[in-house]
C-alpha positions in Angstrom: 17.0 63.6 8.0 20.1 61.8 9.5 17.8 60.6 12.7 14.8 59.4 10.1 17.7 57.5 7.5 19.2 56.1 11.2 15.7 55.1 13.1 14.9 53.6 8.8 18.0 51.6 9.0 17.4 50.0 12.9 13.9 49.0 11.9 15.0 47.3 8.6 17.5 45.4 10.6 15.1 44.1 13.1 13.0 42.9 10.2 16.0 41.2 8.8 16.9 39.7 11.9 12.7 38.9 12.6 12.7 37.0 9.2 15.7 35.4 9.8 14.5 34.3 13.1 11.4 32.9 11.9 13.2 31.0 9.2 15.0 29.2 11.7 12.0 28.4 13.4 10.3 27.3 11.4 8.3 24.6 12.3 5.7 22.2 10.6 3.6 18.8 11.3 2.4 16.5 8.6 -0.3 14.1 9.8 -0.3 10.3 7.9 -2.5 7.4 7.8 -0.7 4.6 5.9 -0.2 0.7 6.2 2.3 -0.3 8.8 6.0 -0.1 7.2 5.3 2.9 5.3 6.3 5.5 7.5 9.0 3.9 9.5 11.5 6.2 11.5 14.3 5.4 9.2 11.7 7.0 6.5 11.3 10.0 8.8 14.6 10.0 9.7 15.7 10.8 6.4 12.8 12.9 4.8 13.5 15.5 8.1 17.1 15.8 7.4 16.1 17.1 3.5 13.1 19.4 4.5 15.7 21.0 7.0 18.5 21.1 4.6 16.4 22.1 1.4 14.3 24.5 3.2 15.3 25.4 7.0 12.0 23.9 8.6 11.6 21.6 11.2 8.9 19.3 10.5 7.3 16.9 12.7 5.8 13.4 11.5 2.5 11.9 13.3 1.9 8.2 11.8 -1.2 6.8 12.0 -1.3 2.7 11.2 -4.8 1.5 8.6 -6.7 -1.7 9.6 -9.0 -0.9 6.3 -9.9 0.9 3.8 -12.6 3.0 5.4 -9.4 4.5 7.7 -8.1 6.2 4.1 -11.2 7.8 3.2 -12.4 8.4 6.8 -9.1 10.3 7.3 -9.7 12.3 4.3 -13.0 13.3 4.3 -12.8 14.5 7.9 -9.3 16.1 7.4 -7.4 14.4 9.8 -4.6 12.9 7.5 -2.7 15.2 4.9 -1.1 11.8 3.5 -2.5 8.6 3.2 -1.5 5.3 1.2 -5.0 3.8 -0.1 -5.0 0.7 -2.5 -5.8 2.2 -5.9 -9.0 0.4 -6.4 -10.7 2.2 -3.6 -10.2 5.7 -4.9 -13.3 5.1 -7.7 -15.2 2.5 -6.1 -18.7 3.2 -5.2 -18.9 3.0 -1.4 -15.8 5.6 -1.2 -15.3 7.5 -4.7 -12.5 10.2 -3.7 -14.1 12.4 -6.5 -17.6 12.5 -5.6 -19.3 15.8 -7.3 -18.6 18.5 -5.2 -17.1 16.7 -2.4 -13.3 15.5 -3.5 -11.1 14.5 -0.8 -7.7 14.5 -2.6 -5.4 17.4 -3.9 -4.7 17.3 -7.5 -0.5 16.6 -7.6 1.8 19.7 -8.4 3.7 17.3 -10.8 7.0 19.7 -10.8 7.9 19.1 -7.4 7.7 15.3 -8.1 10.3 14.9 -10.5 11.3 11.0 -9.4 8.1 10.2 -10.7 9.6 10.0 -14.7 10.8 6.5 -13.4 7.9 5.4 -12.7 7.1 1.9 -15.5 5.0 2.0 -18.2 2.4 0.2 -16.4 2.2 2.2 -13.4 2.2 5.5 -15.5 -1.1 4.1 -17.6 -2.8 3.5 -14.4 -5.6 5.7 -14.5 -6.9 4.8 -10.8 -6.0 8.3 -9.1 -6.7 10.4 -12.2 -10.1 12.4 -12.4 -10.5 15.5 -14.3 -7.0 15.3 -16.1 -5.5 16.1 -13.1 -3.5 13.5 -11.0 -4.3 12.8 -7.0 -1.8 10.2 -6.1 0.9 7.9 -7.4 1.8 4.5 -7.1 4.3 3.6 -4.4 4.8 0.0 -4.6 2.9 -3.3 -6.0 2.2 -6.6 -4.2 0.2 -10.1 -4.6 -2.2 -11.7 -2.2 0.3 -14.1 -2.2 0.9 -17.6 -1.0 3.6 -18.5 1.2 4.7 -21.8 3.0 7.2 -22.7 5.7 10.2 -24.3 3.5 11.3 -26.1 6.8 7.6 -27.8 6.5 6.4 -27.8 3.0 9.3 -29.5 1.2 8.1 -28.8 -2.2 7.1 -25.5 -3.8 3.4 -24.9 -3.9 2.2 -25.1 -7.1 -1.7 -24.4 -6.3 -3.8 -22.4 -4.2 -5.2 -25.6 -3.4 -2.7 -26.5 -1.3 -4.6 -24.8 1.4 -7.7 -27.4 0.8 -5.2 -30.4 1.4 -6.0 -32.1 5.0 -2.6 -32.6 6.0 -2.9 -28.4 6.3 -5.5 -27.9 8.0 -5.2 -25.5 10.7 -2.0 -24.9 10.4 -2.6 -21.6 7.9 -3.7 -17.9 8.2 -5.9 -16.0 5.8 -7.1 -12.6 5.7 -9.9 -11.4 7.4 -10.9 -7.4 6.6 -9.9 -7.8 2.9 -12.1 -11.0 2.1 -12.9 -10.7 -1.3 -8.7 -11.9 -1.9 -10.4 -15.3 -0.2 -13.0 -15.5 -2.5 -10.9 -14.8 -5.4 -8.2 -17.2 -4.6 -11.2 -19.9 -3.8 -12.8 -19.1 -7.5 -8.8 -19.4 -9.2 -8.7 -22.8 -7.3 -11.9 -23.5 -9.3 -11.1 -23.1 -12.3 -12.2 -19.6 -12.6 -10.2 -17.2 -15.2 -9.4 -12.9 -13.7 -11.8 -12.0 -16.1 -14.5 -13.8 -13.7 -12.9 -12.6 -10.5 -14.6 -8.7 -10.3 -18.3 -9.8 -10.8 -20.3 -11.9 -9.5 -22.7 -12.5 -12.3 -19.6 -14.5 -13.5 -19.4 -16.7 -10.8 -21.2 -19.3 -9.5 -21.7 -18.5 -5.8 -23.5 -21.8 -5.1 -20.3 -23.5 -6.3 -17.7 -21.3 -4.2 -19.5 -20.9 -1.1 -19.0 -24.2 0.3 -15.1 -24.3 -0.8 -15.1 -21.0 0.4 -16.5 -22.3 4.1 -13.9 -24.7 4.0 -11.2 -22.7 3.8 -12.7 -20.3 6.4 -13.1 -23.6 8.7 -9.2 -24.7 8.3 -7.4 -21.7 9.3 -5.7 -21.8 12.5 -6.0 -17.6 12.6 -7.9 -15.0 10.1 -5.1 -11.7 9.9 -6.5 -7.8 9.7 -4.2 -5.3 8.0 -1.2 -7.4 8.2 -0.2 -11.3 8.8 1.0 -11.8 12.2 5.0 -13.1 11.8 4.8 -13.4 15.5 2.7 -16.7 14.7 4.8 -18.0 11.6 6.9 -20.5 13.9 3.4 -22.3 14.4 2.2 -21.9 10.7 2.8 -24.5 7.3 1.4 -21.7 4.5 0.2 -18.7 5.3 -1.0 -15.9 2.8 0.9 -12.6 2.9 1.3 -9.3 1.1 5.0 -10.1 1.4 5.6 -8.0 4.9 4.9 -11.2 7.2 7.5 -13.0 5.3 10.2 -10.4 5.7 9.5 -10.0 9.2 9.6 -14.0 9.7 12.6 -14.3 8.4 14.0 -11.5 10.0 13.5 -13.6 12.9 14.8 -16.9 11.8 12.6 -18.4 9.8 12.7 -19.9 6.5 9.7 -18.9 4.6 9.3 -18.6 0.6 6.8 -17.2 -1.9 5.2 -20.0 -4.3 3.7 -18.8 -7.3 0.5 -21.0 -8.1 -0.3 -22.2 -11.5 -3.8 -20.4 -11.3 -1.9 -16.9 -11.3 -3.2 -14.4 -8.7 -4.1 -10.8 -7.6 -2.0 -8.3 -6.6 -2.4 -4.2 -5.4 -0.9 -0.9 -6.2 -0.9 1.3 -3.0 -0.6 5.0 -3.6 0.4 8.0 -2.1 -1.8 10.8 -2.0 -2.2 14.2 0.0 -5.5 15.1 1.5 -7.4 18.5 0.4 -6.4 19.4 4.2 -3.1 19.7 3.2 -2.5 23.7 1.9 0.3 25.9 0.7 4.1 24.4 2.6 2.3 21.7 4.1 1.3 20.0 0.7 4.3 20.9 -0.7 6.2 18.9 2.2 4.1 16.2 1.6 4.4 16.1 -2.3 8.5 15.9 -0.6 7.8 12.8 1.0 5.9 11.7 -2.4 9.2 11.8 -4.3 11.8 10.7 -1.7 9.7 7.6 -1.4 10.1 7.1 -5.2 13.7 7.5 -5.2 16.0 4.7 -6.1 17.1 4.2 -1.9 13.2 4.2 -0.7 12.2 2.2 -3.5 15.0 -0.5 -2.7 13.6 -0.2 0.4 9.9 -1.1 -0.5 11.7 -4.7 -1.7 14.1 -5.1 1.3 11.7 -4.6 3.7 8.6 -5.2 2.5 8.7 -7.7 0.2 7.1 -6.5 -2.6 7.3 -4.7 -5.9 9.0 -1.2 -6.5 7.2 1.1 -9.2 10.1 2.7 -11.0 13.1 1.4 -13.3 16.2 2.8 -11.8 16.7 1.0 -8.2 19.8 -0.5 -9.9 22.1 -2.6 -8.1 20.2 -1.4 -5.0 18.9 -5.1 -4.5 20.0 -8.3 -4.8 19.7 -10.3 -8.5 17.4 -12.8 -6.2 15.9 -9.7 -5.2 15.4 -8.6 -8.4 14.0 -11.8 -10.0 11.7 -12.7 -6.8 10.3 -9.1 -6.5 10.1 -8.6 -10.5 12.3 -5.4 -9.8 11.9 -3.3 -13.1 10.3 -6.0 -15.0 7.2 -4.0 -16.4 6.0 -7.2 -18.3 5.2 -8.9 -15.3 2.7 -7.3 -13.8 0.5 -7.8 -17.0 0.2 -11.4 -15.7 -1.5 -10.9 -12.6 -5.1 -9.4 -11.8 -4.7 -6.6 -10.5 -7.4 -4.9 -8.4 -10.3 -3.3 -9.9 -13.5 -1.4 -8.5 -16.4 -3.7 -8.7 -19.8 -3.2 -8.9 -22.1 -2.5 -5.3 -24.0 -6.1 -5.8 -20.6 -7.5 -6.4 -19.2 -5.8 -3.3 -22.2 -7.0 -1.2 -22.4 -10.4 -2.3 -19.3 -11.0 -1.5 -19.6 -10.1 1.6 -22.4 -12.3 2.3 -20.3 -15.0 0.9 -17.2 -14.2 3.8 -20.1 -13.8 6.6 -21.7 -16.7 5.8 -18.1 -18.4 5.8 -17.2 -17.7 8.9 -20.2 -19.0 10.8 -18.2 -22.8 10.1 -15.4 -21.0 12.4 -15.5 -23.3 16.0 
C-alpha cells in the first residue's frame, strides 16, 4: 500500500512538473494582414509583454502589409490571416460580402474579453458595417478622410477646394490614389457641385460630365499612390492627397505639410479589426487581446500621433496635443456626421466607376 501511495505521489509530481513545463512553453503565432502602421513592432512590442504576463505564452507576430481590398478577404477566405484590418464598407459589398450564406469568413467577437470597446463613440458603436446575425465580427479601430494636403512651404494659403488640384500652376506637381479610385471620382463629382447623397450611385451622377474632369485630373498628377502616399516623394510635391500617414511621415522628415479642409466636405473610412474563422480557441482569444489593447487610451493616441487620423473612443485624454485634438477631431463624435463616410455601392455603380478610372488613365503620357 505504502509503495502504490509512493509510486501515486511520483507520478502526480511529474504531471505537475509536465504542466508546469508546458505552461512555460507555451508558445503561439498569430498571422495579420493589415495596412502598413498597424502592426508596428512598438505594437508587438507591447501586446507580447501582456500575453506573457497575463497568460505565460510566448506568442509570435507575422505581419503581412494590404495593397487592396481583395488582400482582406483573400486572406480570410483562404485562412491565411487570423487578423485583418478591412475598411468597413467592404465587409457587405457585393464583390466580397464576409457573410455570404454558408461561407462566412469572420468570427463573431466574444464581446467580454473586449472590455475597451465601452469607449468606443456613439457613432462608431451605431455602425452596423461588421454586424450580421446580431452578432458582432469586427470593430472600428480608427477613422480617416481621403484628404487633401499641400506643401505649406509652397501653397501659401490654405486650400479651400478640391479644385485646387484642377489649377495649372499645379499641374504635375500632385499625387492621387491609384487602387482606391472611386475617392478620385468622388472628390472630382464634390468639385462639381455634386452633394454625398450623389457620391454612392451612379444613376446620380452624370458620368458624361465627370469623365473629362476626371481625365484631367488623371493627366496632372506627377505620380498615382497604391496602399499608401509615398512621403519619400513629398519634397518634390505642392498637394498631394493622403489618408493622413504620408503627412506624418513627411514631416517626420522635415517637411512642412498641412491638412486643408475643402468647402465641398469629403469622404472618410472606418478600418476595423476583425479575426478570421481560422482563428480557434487561445488563438482567437489572443487576437480578440490585440483587439482591445489597440483600443486602449495609449494605442488610440497612437493611431493620431502616428498616423494622422481619427481615434474611435472618448477617453485618450491628455494623450495628444489640444492641436492634436482639434486637427484629428479627437473625441468629437459630432464631427464625423459631416463627412461621407463610405458606403457599399451597388455592382453597376462599382463597375462604372471603374470604367470611369480606366478610361482616365489612358490621358497618362
Amino acid at each position: 500500500m505504502k509503495r502504490r501511495m509512493l509510486c501515486w505521489g511520483i507520478l502526480m509530481a511529474f504531471t505537475v512538473l509536465a504542466g508546469a513545463g508546458t505552461a512555460w512553453a507555451a508558445k503561439e503565432t498569430i498571422t495579420i494582414m493589415c495596412w502598413e502602421g498597424y502592426a508596428d513592432k512598438a505594437f508587438i512590442d507591447e501586446f507580447q509583454k501582456m500575453v506573457k504576463k497575463k497568460y505565460k505564452i510566448d506568442v509570435e507576430v507575422k505581419p503581412s502589409y494590404a495593397t487592396g481590398q481583395e488582400d482582406f478577404y483573400n486572406a480570410a477566405r483562404n485562412g491565411t490571416a487570423d487578423l485583418i484590418s478591412p475598411p468597413a464598407d467592404m465587409a457587405k459589398a457585393a464583390r466580397f460580402d464576409f457573410f455570404r450564406k454558408g461561407a462566412v469568413v469572420l468570427a463573431p467577437l466574444t464581446m467580454k474579453n473586449i472590455p475597451n470597446a465601452k469607449h468606443m463613440l456613439p457613432f462608431f458603436k451605431a455602425d452596423t458595417s461588421l454586424i450580421s446575425g446580431g452578432k458582432r465580427y469586427g470593430l472600428p479601430y480608427n477613422c480617416g478622410p481621403y484628404g487633401l494636403a499641400y506643401n505649406a512651404d509652397i501653397v501659401k494659403e490654405t486650400p479651400s477646394s478640391w479644385n485646387i488640384f484642377w489649377d495649372p500652376r499645379y499641374a504635375g506637381t500632385y499625387t492621387i490614389n491609384n487602387n482606391f479610385h472611386k475617392v478620385n471620382i468622388w472628390i472630382t463629382a464634390l468639385a462639381l457641385g455634386y452633394t454625398y447623397e450623389d457620391l454612392f450611385d451612379i444613376d446620380r451622377l452624370d458620368r458624361q460630365k465627370i469623365q473629362p474632369k476626371l481625365n484631367e485630373l488623371v493627366k496632372g498628377a506627377k505620380s498615382l499612390w497604391d496602399g499608401e502616399a509615398n512621403a519619400d516623394e513629398f519634397p518634390q510635391l505642392s498637394l498631394a492627397t493622403t489618408w493622413g500617414f504620408a503627412v506624418v511621415k513627411a514631416n517626420q522628415k522635415g517637411g512642412n505639410w498641412k491638412l486643408a479642409a475643402p468647402k465641398e466636405g469629403g469622404s472618410a473610412w472606418i478600418d476595423y479589426w476583425c479575426i478570421t474563422r481560422a482563428a480557434k480557441g487561445m488563438k482567437k482569444r489572443l487576437c480578440e487581446e490585440w483587439i482591445n489593447l489597440h483600443l486602449s487610451p495609449a494605442f488610440q493616441a497612437q493611431v493620431v500621433k502616428q498616423q494622422g487620423v481619427s481615434p474611435v473612443v472618448d477617453n485618450v485624454g491628455n494623450l495628444v496635443t489640444p492641436e492634436e485634438r482639434t486637427l484629428f477631431n479627437v473625441g468629437n463624435n459630432d464631427y464625423f456626421k459631416t463627412v461621407a463616410i463610405w458606403r457599399v455601392m451597388s455592382e453597376k455603380t462599382e463597375k462604372a466607376f471603374a470604367e470611369m478610372w480606366e478610361e482616365a488613365k489612358k490621358h497618362r503620357k
